[in-house]
N, C-alpha and C positions, 0 to 999 in steps of 0.2 A: 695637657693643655689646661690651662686656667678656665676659671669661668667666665672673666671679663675677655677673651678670646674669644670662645663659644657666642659668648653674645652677641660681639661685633661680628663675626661671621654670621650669625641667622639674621640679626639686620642687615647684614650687605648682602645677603642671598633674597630677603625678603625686597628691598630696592631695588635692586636690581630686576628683581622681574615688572614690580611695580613702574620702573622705568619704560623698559618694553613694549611695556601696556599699556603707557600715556603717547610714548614717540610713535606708533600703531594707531592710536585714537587722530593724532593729527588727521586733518584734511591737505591732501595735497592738491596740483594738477587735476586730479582724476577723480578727486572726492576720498577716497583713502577709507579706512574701516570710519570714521566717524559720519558719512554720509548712511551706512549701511546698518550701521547702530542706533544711530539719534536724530540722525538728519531733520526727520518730518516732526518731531518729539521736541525736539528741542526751539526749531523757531518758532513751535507755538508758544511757548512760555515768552519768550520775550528778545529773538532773536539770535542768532548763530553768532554773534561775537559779542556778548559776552559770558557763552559759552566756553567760544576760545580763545579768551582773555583768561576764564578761567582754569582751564587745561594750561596755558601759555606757563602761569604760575606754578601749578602743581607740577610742571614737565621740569622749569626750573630748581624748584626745592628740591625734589626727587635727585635732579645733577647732584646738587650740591651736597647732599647725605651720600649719594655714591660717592664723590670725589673726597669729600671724609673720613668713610671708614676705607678706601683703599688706600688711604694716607697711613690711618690708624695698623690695617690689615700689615702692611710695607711693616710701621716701626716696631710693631709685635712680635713679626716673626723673622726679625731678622737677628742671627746668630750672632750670641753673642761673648 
């Protein structure tokens, strides 16, 4: 395996959890882990959305680095 393999694999393993751990941070319905994490913490600074305006962001960049390297991941290791 190459080293530019190696690499995309430890960032698509490192995003992917990264991922995880942003779509978990949401608040849903019920309050969700970010009620349980930040909730009281965070509206004192300066209010709960643009907190999650800023999660909103990172949840997407985070997609779009996943949806990248499994692009990447696909045209690397397919036989050839």
């Amino acid at each position: 395996m190459g080293i530019f393999k190696i690499i995309v694999v430890v960032i698509h393993i490192t995003v992917s959890a990264a991922l995880i751990i942003s779509v978990l941070l949401h608040s849903g319905k019920g309050g969700g882990l970010a009620s349980v994490l930040g909730g009281a913490s965070a509206s004192l600074f300066s209010g709960t959305s643009i907190v999650e305006k800023n999660l909103d962001r990172i949840t997407i960049v985070l997609g779009l680095v996943f949806a990248t390297t499994t692009l990447l991941l696909v045209w690397l290791m397919a036989p050839k």
